[in-house]
C-alpha positions as a Markdown table, in Angstrom:
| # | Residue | x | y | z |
|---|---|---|---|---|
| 1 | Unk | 80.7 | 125.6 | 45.0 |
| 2 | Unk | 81.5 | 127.2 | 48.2 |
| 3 | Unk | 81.4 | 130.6 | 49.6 |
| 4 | Unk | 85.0 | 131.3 | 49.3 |
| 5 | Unk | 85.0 | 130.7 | 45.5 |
| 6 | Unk | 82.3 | 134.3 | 45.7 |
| 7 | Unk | 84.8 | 136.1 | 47.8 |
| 8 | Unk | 87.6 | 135.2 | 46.0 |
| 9 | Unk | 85.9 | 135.9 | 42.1 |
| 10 | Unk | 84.5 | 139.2 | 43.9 |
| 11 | Unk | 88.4 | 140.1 | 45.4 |
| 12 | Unk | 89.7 | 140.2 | 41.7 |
| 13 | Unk | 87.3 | 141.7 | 40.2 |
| 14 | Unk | 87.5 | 144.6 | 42.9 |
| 15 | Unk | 91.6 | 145.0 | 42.7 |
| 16 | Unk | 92.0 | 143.4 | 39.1 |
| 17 | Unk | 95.4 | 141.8 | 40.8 |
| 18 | Unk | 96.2 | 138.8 | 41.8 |
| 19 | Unk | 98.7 | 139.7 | 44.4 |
| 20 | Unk | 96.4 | 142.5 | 45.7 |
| 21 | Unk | 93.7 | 140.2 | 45.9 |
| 22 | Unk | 94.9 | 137.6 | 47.9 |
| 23 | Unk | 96.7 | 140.4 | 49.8 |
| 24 | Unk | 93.3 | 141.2 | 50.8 |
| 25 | Unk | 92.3 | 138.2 | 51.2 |
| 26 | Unk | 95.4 | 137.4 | 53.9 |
| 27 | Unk | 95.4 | 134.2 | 51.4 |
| 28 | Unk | 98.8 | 132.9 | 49.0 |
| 29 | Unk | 98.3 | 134.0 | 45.6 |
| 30 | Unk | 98.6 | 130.2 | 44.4 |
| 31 | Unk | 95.7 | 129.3 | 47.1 |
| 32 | Unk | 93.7 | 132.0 | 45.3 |
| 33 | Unk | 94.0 | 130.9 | 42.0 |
| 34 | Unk | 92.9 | 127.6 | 43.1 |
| 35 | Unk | 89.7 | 129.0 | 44.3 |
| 36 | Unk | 89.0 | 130.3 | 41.3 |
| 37 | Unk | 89.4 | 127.4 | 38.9 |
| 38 | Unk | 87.5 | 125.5 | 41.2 |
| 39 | Unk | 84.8 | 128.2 | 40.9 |
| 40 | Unk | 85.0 | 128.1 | 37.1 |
| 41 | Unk | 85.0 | 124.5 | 37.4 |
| 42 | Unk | 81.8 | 124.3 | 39.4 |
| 43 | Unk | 80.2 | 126.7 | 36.7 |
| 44 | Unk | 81.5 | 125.2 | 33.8 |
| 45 | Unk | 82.9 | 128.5 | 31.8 |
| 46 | Unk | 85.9 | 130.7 | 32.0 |
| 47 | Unk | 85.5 | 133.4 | 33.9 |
| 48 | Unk | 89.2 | 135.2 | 34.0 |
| 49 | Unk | 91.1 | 136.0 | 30.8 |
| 50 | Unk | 94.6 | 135.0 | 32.2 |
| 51 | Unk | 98.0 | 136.3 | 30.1 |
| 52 | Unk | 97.2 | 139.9 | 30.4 |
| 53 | Unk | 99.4 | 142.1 | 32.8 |
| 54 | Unk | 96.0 | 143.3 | 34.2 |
| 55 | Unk | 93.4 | 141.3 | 34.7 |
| 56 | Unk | 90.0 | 140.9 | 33.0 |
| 57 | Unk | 87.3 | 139.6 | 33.0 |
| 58 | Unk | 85.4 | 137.5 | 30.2 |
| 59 | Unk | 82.1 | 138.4 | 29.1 |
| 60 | Unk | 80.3 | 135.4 | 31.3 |
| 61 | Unk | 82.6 | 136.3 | 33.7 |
| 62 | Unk | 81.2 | 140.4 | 33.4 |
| 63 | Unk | 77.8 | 138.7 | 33.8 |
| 64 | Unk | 78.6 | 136.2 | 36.8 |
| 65 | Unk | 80.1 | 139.0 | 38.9 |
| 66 | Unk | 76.7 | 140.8 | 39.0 |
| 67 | Unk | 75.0 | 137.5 | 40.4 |
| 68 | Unk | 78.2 | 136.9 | 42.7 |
| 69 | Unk | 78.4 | 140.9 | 44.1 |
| 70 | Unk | 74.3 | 140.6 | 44.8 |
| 71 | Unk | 74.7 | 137.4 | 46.8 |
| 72 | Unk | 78.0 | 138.9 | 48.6 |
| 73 | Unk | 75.8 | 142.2 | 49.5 |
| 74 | Unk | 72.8 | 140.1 | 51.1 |
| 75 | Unk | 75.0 | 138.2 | 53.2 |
| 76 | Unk | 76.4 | 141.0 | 54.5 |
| 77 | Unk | 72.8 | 142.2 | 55.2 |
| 78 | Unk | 72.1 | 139.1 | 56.9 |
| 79 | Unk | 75.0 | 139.0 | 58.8 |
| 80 | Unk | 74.3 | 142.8 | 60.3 |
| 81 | Unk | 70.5 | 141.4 | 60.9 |
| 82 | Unk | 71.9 | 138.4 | 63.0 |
| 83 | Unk | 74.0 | 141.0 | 64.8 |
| 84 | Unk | 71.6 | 144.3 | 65.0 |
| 85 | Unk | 69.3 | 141.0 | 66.8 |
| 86 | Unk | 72.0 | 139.3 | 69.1 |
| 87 | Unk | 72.7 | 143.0 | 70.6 |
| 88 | Unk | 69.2 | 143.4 | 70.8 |
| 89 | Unk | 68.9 | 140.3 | 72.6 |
| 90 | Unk | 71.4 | 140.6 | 75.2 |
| 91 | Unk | 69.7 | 144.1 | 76.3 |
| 92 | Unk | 66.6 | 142.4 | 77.0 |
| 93 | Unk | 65.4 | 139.5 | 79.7 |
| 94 | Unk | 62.7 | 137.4 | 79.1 |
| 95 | Unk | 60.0 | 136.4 | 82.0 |
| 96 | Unk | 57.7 | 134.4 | 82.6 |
| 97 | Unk | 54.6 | 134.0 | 85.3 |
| 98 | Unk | 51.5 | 133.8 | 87.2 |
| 99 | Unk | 48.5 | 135.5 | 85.4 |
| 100 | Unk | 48.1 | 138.7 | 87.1 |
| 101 | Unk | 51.9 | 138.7 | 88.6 |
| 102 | Unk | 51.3 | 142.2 | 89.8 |
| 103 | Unk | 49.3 | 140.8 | 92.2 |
| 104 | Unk | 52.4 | 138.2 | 93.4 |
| 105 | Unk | 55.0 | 141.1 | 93.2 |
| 106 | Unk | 56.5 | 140.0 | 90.9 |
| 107 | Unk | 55.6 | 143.2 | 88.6 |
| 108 | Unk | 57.2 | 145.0 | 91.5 |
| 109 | Unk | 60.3 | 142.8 | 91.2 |
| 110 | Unk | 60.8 | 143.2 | 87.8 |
| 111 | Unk | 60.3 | 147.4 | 87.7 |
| 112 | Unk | 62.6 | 147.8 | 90.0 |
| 113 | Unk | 65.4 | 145.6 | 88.9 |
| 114 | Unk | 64.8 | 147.3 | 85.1 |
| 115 | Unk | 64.6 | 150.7 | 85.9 |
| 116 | Unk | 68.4 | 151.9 | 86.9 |
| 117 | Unk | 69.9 | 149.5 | 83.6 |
| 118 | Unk | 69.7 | 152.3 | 80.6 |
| 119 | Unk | 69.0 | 150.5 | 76.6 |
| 120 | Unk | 67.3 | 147.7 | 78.9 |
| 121 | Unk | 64.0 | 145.8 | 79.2 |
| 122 | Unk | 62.2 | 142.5 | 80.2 |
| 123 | Unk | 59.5 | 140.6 | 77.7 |
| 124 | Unk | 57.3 | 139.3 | 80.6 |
| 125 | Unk | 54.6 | 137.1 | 79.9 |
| 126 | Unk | 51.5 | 136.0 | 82.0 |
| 127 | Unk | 50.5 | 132.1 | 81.9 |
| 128 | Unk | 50.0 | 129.0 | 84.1 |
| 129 | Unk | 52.6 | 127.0 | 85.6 |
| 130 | Unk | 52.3 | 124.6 | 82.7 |
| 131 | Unk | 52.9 | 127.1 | 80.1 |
| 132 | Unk | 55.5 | 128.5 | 82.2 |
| 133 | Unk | 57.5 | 124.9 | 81.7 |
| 134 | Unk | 56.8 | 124.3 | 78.2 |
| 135 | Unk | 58.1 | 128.2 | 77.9 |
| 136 | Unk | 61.3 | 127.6 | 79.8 |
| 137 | Unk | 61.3 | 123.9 | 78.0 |
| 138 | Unk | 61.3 | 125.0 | 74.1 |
| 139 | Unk | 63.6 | 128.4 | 74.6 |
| 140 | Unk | 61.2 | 130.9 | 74.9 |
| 141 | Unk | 61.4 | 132.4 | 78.1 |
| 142 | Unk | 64.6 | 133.2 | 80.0 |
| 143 | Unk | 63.5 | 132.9 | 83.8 |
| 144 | Unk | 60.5 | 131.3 | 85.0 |
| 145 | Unk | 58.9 | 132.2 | 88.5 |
| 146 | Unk | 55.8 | 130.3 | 90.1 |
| 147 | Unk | 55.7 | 127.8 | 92.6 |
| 148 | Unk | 58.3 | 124.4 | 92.3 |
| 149 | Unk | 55.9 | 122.2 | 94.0 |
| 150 | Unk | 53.4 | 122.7 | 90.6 |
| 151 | Unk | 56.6 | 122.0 | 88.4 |
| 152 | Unk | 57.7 | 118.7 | 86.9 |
| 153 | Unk | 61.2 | 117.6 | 88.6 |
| 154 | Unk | 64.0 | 118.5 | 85.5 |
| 155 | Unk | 67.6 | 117.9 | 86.3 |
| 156 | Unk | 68.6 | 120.1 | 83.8 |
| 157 | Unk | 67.9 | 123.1 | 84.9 |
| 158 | Unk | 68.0 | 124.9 | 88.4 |
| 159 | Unk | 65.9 | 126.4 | 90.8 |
| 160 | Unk | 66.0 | 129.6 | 93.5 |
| 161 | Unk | 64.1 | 129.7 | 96.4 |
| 162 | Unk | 62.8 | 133.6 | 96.6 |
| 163 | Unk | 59.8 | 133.3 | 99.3 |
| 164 | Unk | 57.8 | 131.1 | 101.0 |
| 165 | Unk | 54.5 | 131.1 | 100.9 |
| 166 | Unk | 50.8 | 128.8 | 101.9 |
| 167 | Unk | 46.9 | 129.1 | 101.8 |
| 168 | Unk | 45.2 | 131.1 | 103.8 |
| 169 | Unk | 41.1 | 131.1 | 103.7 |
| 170 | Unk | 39.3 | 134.7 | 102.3 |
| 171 | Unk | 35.6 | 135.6 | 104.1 |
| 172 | Unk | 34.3 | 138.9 | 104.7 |
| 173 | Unk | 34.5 | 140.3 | 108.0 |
| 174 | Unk | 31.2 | 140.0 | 108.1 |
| 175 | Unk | 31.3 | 136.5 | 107.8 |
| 176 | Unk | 31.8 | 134.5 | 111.5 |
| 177 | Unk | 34.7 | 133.0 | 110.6 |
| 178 | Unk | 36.4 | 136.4 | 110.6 |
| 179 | Unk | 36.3 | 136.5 | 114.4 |
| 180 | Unk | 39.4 | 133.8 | 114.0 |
| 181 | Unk | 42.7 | 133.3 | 113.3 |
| 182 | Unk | 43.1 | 129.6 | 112.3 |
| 183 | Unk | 40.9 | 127.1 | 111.3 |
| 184 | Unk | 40.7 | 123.5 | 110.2 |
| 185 | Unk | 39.4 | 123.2 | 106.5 |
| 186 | Unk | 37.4 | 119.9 | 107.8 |
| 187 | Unk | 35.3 | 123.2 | 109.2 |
| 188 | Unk | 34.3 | 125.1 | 105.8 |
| 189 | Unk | 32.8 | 121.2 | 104.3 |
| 190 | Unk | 29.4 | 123.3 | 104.3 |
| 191 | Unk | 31.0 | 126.6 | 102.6 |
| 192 | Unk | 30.3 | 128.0 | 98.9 |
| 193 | Unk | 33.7 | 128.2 | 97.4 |
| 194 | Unk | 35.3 | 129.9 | 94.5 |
| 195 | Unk | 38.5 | 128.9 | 93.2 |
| 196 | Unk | 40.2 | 130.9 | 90.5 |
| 197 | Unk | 41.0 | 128.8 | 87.2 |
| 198 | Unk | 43.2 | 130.6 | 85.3 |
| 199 | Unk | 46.3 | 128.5 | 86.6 |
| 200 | Unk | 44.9 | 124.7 | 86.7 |
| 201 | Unk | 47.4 | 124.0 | 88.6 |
| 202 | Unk | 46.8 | 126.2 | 91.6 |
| 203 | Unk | 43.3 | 125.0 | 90.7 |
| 204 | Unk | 43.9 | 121.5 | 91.4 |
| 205 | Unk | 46.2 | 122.3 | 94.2 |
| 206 | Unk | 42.9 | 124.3 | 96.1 |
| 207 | Unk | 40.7 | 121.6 | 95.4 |
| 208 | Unk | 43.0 | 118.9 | 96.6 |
| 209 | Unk | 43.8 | 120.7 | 99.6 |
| 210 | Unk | 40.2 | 120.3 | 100.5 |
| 211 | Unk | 40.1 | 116.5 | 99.8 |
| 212 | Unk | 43.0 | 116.0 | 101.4 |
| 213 | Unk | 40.8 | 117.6 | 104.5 |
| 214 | Unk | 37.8 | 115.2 | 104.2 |
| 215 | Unk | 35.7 | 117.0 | 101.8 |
| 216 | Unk | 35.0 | 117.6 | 98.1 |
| 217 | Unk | 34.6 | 121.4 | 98.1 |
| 218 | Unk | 31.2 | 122.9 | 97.3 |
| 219 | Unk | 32.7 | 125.3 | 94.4 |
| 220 | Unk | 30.7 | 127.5 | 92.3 |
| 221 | Unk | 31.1 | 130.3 | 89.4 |
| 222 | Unk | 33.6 | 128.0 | 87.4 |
| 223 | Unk | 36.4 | 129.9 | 85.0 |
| 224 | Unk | 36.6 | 133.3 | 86.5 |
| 225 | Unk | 39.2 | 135.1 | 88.0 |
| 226 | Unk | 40.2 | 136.8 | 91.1 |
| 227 | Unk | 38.1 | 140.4 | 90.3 |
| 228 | Unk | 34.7 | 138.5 | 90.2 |
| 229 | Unk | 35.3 | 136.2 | 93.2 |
| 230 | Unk | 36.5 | 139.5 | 95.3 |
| 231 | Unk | 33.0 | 140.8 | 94.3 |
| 232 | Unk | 31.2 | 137.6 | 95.4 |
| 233 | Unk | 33.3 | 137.5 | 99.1 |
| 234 | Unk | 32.2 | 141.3 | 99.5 |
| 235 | Unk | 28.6 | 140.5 | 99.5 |
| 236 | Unk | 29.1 | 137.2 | 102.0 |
| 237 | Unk | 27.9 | 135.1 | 99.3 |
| 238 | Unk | 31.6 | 133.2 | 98.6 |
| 239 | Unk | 34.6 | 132.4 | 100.2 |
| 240 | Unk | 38.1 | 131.4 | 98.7 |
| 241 | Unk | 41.3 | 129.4 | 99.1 |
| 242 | Unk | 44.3 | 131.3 | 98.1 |
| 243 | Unk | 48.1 | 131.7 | 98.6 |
| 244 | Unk | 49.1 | 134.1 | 101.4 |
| 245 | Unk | 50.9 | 136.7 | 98.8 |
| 246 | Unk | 48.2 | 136.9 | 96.4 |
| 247 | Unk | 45.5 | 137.1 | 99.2 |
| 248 | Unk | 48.1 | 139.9 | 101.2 |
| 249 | Unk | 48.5 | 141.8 | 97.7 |
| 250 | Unk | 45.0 | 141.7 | 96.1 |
| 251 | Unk | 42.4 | 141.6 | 99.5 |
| 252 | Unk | 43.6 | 144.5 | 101.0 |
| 253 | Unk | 40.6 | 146.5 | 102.3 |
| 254 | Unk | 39.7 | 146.2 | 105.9 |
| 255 | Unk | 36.3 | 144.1 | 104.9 |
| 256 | Unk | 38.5 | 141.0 | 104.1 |
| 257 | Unk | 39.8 | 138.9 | 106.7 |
| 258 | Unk | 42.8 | 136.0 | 106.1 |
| 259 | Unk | 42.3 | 133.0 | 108.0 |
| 260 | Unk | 45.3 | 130.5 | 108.5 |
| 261 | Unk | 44.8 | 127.2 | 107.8 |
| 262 | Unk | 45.8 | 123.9 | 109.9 |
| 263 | Unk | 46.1 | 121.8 | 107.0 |
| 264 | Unk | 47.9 | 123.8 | 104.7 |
| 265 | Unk | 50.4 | 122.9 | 102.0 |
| 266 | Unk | 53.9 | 124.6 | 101.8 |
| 267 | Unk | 54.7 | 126.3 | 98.9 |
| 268 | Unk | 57.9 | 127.7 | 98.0 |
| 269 | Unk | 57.7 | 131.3 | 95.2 |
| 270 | Unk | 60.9 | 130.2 | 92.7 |
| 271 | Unk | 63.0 | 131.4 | 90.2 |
| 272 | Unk | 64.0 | 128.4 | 87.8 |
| 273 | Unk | 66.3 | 129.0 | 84.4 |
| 274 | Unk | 69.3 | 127.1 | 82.4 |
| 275 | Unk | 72.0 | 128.4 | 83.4 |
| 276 | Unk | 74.2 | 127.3 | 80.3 |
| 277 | Unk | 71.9 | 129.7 | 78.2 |
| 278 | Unk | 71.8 | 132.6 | 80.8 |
| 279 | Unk | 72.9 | 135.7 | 79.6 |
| 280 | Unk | 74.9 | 138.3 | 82.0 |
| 281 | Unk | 71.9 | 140.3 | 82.6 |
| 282 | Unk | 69.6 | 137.3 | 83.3 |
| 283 | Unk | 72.7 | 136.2 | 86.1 |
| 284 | Unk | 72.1 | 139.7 | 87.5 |
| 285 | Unk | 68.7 | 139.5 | 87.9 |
| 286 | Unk | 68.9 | 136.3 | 89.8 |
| 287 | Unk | 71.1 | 137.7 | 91.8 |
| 288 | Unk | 68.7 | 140.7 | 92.5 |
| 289 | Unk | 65.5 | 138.6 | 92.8 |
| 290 | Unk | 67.4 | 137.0 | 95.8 |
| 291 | Unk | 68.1 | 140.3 | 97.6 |
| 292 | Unk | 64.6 | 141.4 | 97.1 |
| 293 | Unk | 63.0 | 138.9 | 98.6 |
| 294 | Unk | 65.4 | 138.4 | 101.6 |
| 295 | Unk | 64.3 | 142.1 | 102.6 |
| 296 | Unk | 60.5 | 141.2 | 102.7 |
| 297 | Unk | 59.1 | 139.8 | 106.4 |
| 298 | Unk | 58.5 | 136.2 | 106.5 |
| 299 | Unk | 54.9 | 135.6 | 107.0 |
| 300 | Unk | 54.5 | 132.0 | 105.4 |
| 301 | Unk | 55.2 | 128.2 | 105.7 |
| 302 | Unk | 57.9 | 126.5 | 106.9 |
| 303 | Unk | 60.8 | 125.5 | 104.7 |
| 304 | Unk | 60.8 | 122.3 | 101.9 |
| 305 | Unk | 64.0 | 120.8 | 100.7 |
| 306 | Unk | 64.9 | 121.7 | 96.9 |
| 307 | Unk | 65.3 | 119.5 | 94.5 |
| 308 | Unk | 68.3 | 120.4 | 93.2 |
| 309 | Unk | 71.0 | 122.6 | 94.6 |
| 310 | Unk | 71.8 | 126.1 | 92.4 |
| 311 | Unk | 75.6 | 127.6 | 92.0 |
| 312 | Unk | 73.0 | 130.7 | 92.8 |
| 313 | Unk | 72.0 | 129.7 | 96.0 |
| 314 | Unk | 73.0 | 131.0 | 99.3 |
């Protein structure tokens, strides 16, 4: 049995002609009265009393077309469902980054590219870099944006630069090392530090950056986040690695001092999608995350090749 044989059963019912019924249809009348003996086949009983210059239906056939019009009007419900959802779907964009990505600008990004696009809006959601991947990986996010040097190479899908960005040291200006610009992290092997650990990979990368310097870091007050450790460098009791535009956006009261770092990593804030499932909207947002970006001042790292070249890129 096949869908047809329901439209075709339902078409004579409706018109009780043949030739208005495969009029409708834009079928051949013979075509349609093979779909229907292959329908009554499939059932087993008659379901059209032929001979009569109007057609009409048995009694099963009565019966049948109750079942058959039910199943016609809940795929037509399903089929306005699918399509209520695809429209619904192309007039949103879905996001994905760093916990706390107001604190990135990345909110900032976002508000401003949705704000002039009326019966628009963007499904953000917060996670690690990991997350972000498996997100981007399984079909559930549009756009990803964090840092390509804490994702997984993946030749199929592309990348944009946006910024670039590297660690800078937090103390509290009453701490000494507030009195300088730029330090070597072999100097803070004696310091209290506080990593934040809601991204394990910026985690590791913090703590690495300090092995990578001669020393395993002294690190307290395990599994908070950025609010509590803020608290901590007030009082000169902490002091913490972080990336230049979450330190710039988040430690901005004069009692916080940035300190540059000798040994620091480059990072590189980046856009990555798949483009074969990128809808117009998500193309245009690309396109604006580039321009926004490009009128910020440069005040990080140096550049690092890309892994993979974008149709998007400059």
């Amino acid at each position: 049995m096949r869908f047809d044989h329901l439209r075709c059963f339902a078409a004579i019912k409706k018109y009780r002609s043949f030739s208005e019924a495969a009029e409708n249809l834009y079928i051949s009348q013979s075509a349609l009265s093979k779909q229907l003996k292959s329908f009554e086949d499939a059932l087993g009983v008659t379901l059209v009393e032929r001979g009569h210059s109007v057609i009409k239906l048995t009694p099963i056939g009565e019966r049948i077309a109750i079942y058959v019009q039910a199943i016609l009007d809940e795929y037509d419900r399903m089929v306005l469902e699918a399509q209520d959802y695809i429209k619904g779907e192309k007039k949103k964009l879905r996001i994905a980054s760093f916990c706390e990505m107001s604190q990135y600008g990345i909110t900032d990004l976002m508000v401003s590219f949705e704000h002039n696009i009326p019966n628009f809006y963007i499904e953000s959601k917060e996670c690690d870099h990991s997350q972000m991947f498996d997100l981007l990986s399984n079909r559930q996010t549009d756009i990803i944006i964090g840092y390509r040097e804490l994702w997984p190479e993946e030749p199929d899908y592309f990348s944009i630069p946006l910024k670039k960005d590297d660690l800078v040291l937090v103390v509290h200006e009453s701490h000494p090392l507030a009195k300088t610009d730029r330090i070597s992290l072999a100097d803070l092997h004696q310091e209290r530090f506080c990593f934040p650990r809601e991204d394990e990979a910026l985690f590791k990368l913090f703590y690495e950056t300090c092995v990578a310097a001669g020393f395993a870091p002294y690190h307290t007050l395990s599994h908070v986040r950025l609010g509590t450790i803020k608290r901590y460098i007030m009082q000169g009791m902490r002091v913490t690695l972080q990336t230049r535009i979450r330190a710039a956006n988040f430690f901005t009261e004069p009692a916080f001092h940035l300190v540059d770092l000798e040994e620091s990593p480059a990072l590189t804030l980046t856009l990555m999608a798949n483009e074969s499932l990128l809808s117009e909207l998500g193309r245009k947002f690309i396109q604006f995350a580039r321009g926004y970006y490009q009128q910020e001042p440069g005040k990080t790292a140096g550049d690092k090749a890309q892994p993979k070249t974008s149709p998007f890129a400059v």
